[in-house]
Wavefront OBJ file of the C-alpha trace (Angstrom):
o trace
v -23.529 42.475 27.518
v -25.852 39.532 28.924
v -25.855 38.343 32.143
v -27.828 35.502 33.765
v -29.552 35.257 37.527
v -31.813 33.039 39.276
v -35.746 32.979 38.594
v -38.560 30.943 40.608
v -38.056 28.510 37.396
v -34.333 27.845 38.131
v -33.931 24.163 38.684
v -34.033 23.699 42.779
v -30.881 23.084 44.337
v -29.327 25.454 41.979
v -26.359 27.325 44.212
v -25.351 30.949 43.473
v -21.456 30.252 43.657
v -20.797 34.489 42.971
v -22.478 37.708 42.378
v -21.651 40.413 40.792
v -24.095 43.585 42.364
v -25.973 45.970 40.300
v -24.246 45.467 37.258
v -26.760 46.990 35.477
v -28.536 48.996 38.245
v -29.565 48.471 41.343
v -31.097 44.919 42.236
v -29.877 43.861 38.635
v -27.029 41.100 39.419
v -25.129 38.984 37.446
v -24.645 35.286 38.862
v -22.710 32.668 38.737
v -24.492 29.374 39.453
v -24.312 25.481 39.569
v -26.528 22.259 39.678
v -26.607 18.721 39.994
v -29.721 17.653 37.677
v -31.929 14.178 38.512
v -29.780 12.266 36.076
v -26.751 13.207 37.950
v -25.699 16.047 35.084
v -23.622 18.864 36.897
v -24.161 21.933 35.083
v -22.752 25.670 35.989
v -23.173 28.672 34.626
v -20.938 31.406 34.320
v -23.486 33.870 34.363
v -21.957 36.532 31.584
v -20.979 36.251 28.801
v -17.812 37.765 28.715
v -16.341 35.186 31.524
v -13.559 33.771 29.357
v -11.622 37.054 29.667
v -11.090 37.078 33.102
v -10.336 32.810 33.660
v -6.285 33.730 33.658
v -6.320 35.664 37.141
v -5.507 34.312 39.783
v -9.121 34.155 41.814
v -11.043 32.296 38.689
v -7.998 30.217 37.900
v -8.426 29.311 41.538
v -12.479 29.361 41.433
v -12.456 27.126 38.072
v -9.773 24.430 39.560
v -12.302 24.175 42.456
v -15.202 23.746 40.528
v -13.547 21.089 38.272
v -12.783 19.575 41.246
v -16.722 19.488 42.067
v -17.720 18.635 39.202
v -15.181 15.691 38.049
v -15.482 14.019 41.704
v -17.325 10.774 41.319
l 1 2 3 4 5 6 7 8 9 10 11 12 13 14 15 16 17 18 19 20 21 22 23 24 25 26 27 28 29 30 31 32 33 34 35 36 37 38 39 40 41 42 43 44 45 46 47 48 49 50 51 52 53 54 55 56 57 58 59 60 61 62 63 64 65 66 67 68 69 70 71 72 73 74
């Protein structure tokens, strides 16, 4: 399994939108994050890999429809 987190290189205004703790041990979390680049690119990342199987329940359904919402707004 990979999982993804924020660094002191992340690009700045980069928002942790979830967490999920000590996935791999204490003080190792997984998260979820988004961005709005210079150029006016939105970018998010899941932060796993294995995201896709959990987009049919009902809290990501609801998560993704508002972050489509975010991201398709002009």
């Amino acid at each position: 399994m990979k999982i993804d987190a924020t660094t002191r290189s992340s690009p700045s205004g980069t928002i942790v939108v979830a967490v999920i703790p000590n996935i791999f041990g204490p003080g190792i979390n997984a998260e979820m994050t988004y961005y709005e680049t210079p150029a006016g690119a939105r970018v998010f990342n899941a932060g796993t890999l294995d995201f896709a199987g959990s987009v049919l329940t009902a809290p990501v359904t609801r998560m993704l429809e508002n972050l489509w919402s975010r991201m398709t707004a002009p």
